[in-house]
Residue, then its C-alpha position, 0 to 999 in steps of 0.5 A: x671873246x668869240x674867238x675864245x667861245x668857238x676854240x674854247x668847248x675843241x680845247x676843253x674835249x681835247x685836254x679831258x680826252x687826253x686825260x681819260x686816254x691816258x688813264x685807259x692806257x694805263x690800264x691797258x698796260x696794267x691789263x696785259x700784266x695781269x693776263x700774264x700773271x693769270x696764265x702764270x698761275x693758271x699754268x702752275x695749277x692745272x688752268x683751273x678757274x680759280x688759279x686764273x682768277x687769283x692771277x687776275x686780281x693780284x694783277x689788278x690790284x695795284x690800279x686799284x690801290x690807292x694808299x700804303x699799307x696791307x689794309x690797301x692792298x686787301x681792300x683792292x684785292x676784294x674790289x677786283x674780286x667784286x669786278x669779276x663776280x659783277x661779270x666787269x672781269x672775264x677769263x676765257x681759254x682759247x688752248x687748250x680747247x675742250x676737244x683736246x682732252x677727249x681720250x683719243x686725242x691727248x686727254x687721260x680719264x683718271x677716274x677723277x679727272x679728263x687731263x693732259x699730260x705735262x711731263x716728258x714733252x720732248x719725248x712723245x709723240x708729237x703726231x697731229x691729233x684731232x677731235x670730232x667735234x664741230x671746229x676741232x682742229x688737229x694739233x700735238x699734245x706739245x701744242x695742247x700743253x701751251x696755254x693761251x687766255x683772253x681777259x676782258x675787262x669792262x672799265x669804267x671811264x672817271x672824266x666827265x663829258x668825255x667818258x659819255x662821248x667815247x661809249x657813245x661812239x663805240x654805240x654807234x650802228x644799228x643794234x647786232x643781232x646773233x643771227x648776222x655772220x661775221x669774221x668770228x663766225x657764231x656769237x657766243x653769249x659772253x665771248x668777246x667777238x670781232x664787231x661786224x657791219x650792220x649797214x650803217x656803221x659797226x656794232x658788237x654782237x648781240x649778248x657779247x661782252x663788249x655790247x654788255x659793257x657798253x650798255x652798262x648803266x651809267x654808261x661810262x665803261x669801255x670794254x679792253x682786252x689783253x692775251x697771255x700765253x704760258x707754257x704748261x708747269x702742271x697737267x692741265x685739267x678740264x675745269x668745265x664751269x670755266x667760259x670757252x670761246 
């Protein structure tokens, strides 16, 4: 009976925390196939918000359905579509950046609308072009018709014990402060950035997403994050109410 009350409390850890890794594998997996199905969209409708987001639920519909019949399907359709208006979902692009659509570079002003032009890659010119501002970087306009994003999802961890135990070491560490530096450089608001050292252990930056998943009330979620990359089928547009990093 001792022997049994000292393994016992290790054998309960390792089987919930065996449990609830599985499930966050799946969906990680589930994760890295609705980025590609948001760069797919995204590169079909000139990387528009919405196409991006409309690739995410479609995506992650099916961990979140949990029977047969459309009336499913629907109902986990507008559980993602929740998520990502609960700010637990976010797109960001990382290319192309918003210097690349300066006109000078490789961006067109219609009138209407800042774009890049799509068609006829393989016969322009493919000379090095950068912009003025801070962190611009040169590239071609082939490299600006290549789409790359970043989804972040904040999920929430379902096995008891073990889900509190796993955010709170994420926790771990002195509260980040957007003044500190770090390998990412500048936090931004809503930006998932690399932790950084603060002394006594590791902790997300200040107004991060990750920092905002974990302190989520109840504190159960884990922030995942999955890239995608899509080469262009459309003239991308500027859709300046989107979140760059």
């Amino acid at each position: 009976m001792t022997e049994y009350m000292i393994v016992f409390p290790v054998m309960l850890v390792l089987i919930f925390g065996t449990l609830q890794i599985a499930l966050l594998y799946q969906a990680k997996i589930q994760l890295n196939y609705a980025a590609f199905e948001s760069a797919r969209s995204g590169s079909l409708n000139n990387a528009q918000h919405w196409a991006l987001q409309a690739g995410v639920v479609r995506g992650l519909a099916p961990i979140h359905t949990h029977g047969q019949g459309r009336n499913w399907l629907r109902w986990a359709r507008s559980t993602v579509w929740d998520l990502i208006e609960a700010d637990l979902i976010e797109i960001e692009i990382i290319n192309p950046t918003p210097d690349m659509f300066e006109e000078g570079v490789h961006g067109i002003d219609d009138g209407d609308n800042l774009y890049i032009p799509n068609d006829n890659l393989m016969y322009r010119d493919a000379t090095p072009r950068g912009g003025a501002g801070l962190g611009a970087t040169e590239s071609t306009i082939q490299d600006a018709n290549l789409l790359k994003i970043r989804v972040l999802y904040c999920v929430e961890m379902h096995v008891p014990f073990v889900n509190r135990m796993i955010n709170a070491l994420l926790r771990l560490g002195a509260p980040a402060t957007p003044s500190g530096t770090g390998p990412s450089g500048t936090v931004g608001t809503g930006q998932l950035m690399a932790w950084r050292s603060t002394g006594v252990g590791f902790a997300a930056p200040a107004g991060s997403f990750e920092q905002t998943c974990l302190a989520r009330s109840p504190q159960h979620h884990i922030p995942i994050m999955s890239e995608a990359i899509f080469r262009m089928q459309s003239d991308p547009i500027l859709d300046l109410p989107l979140d760059v990093p």
